[in-house]
C-alpha positions as CSV (number, residue, x, y, z in Angstrom):
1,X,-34.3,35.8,-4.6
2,X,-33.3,36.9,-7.9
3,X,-30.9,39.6,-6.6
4,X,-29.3,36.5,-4.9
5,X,-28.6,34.3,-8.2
6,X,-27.5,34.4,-11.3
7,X,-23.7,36.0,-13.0
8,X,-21.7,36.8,-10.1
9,X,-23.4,34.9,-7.3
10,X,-22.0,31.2,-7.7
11,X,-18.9,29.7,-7.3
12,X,-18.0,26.5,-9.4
13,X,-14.9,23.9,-9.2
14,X,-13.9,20.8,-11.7
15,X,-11.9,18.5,-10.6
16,X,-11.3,14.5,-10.9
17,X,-10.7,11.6,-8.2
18,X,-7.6,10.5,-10.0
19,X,-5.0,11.1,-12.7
20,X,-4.2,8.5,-15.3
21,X,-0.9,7.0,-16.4
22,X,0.2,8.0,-20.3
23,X,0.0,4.9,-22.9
24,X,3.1,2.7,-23.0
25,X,3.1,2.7,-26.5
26,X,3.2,6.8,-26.4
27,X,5.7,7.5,-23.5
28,X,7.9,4.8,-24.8
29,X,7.9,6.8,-27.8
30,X,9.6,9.4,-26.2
31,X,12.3,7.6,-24.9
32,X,10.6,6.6,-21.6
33,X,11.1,3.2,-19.7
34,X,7.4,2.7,-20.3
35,X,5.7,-0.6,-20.9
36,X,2.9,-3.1,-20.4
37,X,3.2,-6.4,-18.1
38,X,0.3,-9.1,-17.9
39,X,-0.6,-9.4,-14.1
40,X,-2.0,-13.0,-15.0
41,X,1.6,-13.7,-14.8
42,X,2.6,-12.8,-11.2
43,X,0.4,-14.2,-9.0
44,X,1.8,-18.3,-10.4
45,X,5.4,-17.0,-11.0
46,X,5.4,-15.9,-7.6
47,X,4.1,-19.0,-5.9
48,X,6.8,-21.2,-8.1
49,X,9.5,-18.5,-6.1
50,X,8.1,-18.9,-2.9
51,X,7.4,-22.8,-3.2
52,X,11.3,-23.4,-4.0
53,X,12.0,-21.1,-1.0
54,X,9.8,-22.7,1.5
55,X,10.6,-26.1,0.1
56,X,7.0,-26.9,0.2
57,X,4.7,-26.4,-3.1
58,X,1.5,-24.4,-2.0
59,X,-0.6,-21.1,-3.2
60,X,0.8,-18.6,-0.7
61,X,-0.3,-15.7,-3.3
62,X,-4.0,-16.7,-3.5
63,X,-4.5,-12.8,-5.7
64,X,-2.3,-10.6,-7.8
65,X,-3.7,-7.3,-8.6
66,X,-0.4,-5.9,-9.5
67,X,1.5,-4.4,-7.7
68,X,-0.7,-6.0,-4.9
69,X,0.1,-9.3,-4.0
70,X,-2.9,-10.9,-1.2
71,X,-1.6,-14.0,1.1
72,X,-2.8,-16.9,2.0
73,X,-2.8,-17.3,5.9
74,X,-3.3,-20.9,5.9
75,X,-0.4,-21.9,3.1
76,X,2.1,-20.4,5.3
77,X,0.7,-21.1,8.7
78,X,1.8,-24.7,6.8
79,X,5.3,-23.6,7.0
80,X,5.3,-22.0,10.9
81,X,5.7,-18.4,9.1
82,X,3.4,-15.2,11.0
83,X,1.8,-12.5,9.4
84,X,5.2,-10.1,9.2
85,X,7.4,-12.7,8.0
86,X,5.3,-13.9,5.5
87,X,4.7,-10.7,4.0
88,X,8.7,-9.6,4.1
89,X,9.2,-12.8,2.2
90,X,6.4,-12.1,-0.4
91,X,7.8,-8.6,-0.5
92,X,11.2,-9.8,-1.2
93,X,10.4,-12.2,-3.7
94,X,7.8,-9.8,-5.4
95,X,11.3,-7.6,-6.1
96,X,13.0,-10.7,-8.1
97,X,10.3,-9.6,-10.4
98,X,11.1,-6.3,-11.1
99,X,8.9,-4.5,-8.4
100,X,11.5,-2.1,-6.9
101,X,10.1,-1.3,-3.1
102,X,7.3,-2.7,-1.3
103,X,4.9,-2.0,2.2
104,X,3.3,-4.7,4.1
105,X,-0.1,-4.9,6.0
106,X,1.9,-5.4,9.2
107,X,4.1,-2.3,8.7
108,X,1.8,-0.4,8.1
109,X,-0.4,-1.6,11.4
110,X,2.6,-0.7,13.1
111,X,3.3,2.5,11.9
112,X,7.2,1.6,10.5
113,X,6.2,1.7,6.7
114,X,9.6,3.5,4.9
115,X,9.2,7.0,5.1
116,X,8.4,7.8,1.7
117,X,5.7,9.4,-0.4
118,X,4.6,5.9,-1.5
119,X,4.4,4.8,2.1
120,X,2.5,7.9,3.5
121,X,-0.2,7.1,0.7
122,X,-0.4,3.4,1.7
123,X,-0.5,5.1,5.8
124,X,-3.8,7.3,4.4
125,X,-5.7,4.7,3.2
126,X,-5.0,1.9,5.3
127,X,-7.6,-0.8,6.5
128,X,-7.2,-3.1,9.0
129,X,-9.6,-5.4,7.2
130,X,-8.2,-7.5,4.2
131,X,-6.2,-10.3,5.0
132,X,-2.5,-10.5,4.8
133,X,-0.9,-8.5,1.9
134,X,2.1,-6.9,0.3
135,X,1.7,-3.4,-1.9
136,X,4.5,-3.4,-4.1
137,X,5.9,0.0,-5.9
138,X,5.1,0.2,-9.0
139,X,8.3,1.0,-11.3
140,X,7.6,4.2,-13.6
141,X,5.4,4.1,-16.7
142,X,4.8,0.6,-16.6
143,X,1.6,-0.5,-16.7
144,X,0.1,-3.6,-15.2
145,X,-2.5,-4.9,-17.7
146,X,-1.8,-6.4,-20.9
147,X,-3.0,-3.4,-23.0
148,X,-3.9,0.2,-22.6
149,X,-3.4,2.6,-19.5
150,X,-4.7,2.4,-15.7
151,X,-4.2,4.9,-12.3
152,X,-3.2,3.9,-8.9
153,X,1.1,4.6,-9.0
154,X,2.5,6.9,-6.8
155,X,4.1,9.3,-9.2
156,X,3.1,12.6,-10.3
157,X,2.5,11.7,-13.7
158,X,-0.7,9.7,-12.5
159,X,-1.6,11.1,-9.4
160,X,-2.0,14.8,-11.0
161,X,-5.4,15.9,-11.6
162,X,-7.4,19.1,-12.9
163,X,-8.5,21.8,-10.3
164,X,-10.9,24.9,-11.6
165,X,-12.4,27.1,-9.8
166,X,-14.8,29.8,-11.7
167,X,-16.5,32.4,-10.1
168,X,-16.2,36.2,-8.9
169,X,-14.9,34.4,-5.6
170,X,-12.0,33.9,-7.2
171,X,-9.0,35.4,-8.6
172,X,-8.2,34.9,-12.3
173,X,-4.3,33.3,-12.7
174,X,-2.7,30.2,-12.7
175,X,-1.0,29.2,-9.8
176,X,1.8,26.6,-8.9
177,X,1.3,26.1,-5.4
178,X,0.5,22.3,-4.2
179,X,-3.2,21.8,-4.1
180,X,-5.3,18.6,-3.3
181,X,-8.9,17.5,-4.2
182,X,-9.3,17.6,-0.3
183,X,-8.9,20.5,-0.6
184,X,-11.6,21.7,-2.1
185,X,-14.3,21.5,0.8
186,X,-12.6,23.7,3.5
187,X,-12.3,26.6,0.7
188,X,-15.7,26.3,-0.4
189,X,-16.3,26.1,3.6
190,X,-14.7,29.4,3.9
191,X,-16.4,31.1,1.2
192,X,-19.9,29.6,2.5
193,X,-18.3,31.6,5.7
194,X,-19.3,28.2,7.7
195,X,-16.9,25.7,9.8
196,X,-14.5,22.9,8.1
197,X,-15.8,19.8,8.1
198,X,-14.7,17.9,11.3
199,X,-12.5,15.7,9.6
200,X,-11.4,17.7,6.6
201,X,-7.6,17.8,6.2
202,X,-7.1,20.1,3.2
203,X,-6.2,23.5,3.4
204,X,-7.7,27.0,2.3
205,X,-6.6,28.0,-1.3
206,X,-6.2,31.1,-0.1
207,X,-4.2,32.0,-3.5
208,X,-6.6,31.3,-5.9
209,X,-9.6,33.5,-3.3
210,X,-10.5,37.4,-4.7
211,X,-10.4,38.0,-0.5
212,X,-7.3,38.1,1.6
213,X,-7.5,35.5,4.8
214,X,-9.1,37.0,8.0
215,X,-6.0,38.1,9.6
216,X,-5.3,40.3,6.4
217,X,-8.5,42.0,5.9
């Protein structure tokens, strides 16, 4: 057993489940359009909007957890308006406040989201379970909480995390190449010498491994 442990038999890797976007008051600093908006505010400005649009006063936003804007089936099943309308109208409103692009529930259920890195990250972790809802793009550096700094955009910036690897397994550098947390389990899968998991969908970091892939060796 000892000959099988200690230096130069283990393989290690840090990583994080999520980035974080820089303070407002810092990037804004450096010239950045970076700032802080109260969500609080949404959820009633957008229900006055919609209200004046409908002609009939009613909470069609019944949460705001910006840029995420959560319908009220009910409210507009008051005004003869379905699932995809309602949502392209909460969308559209939801951009007279300053939220540049946005997805809906039933775009995404039918598979005609806008083909766009912001989309394809909405397509990954879609549910078919919450109610109706609208997931607005949130513009860059701007923070939706009153104070202070949050994750969830779609932009670099946020979405970039650490990834380590320490070991003899692998080879000492720095490299450039695009790599994802998901990643990490088929390379540790290929050291282990053992099969992916059967829904992995990362790929080998064959860059950062001392040994060449198969065909190579």
């Amino acid at each position: 057993m000892n000959g099988r442990l200690g230096a130069g038999n283990f393989a290690l890797v840090l990583t994080a489940d999520h980035g974080v976007a820089p303070l407002p008051d810092y990037a804004s600093g450096l010239r950045l359009p970076a700032h802080n908006v109260n969500a609080r505010d949404y959820g009633p400005q957008l229900n006055r909007l919609l209200s004046a649009k409908l002609g009939k006063t009613a909470n069609y936003v019944v949460g705001f957890n910006y840029p995420r804007a959560f319908l009220s089936e009910p409210a507009f099943a008051g005004v003869n308006l379905g699932e995809a309308e309602a949502e392209r109208l909460a969308g559209e409103t939801m951009k007279q406040l300053g939220i540049p692009a946005f997805a809906t529930k039933a775009q995404l259920a039918a598979g005609d989201a806008p083909n766009s890195v912001f989309a394809e990250q909405l397509r990954n972790s879609y549910s078919p379970l919450p109610g109706w809802y609208v997931y607005g793009l949130q513009p860059p550096f701007v923070v939706g909480s009153a104070s202070g700094t949050e994750h969830g955009s779609t932009f670099a910036y946020d979405a970039h995390v650490p990834l380590v690897f320490y070991g003899s397994a692998f080879r000492p550098g720095v490299y450039d190449q695009a790599a994802e947390p998901i990643d990490v389990a088929v390379t540790f899968s290929e050291l282990l010498g053992i099969n992916q998991p059967a829904s992995a969908t990362g790929h080998v970091l064959w860059q950062a491994l001392a040994a060449p892939p198969p065909e190579r060796r």
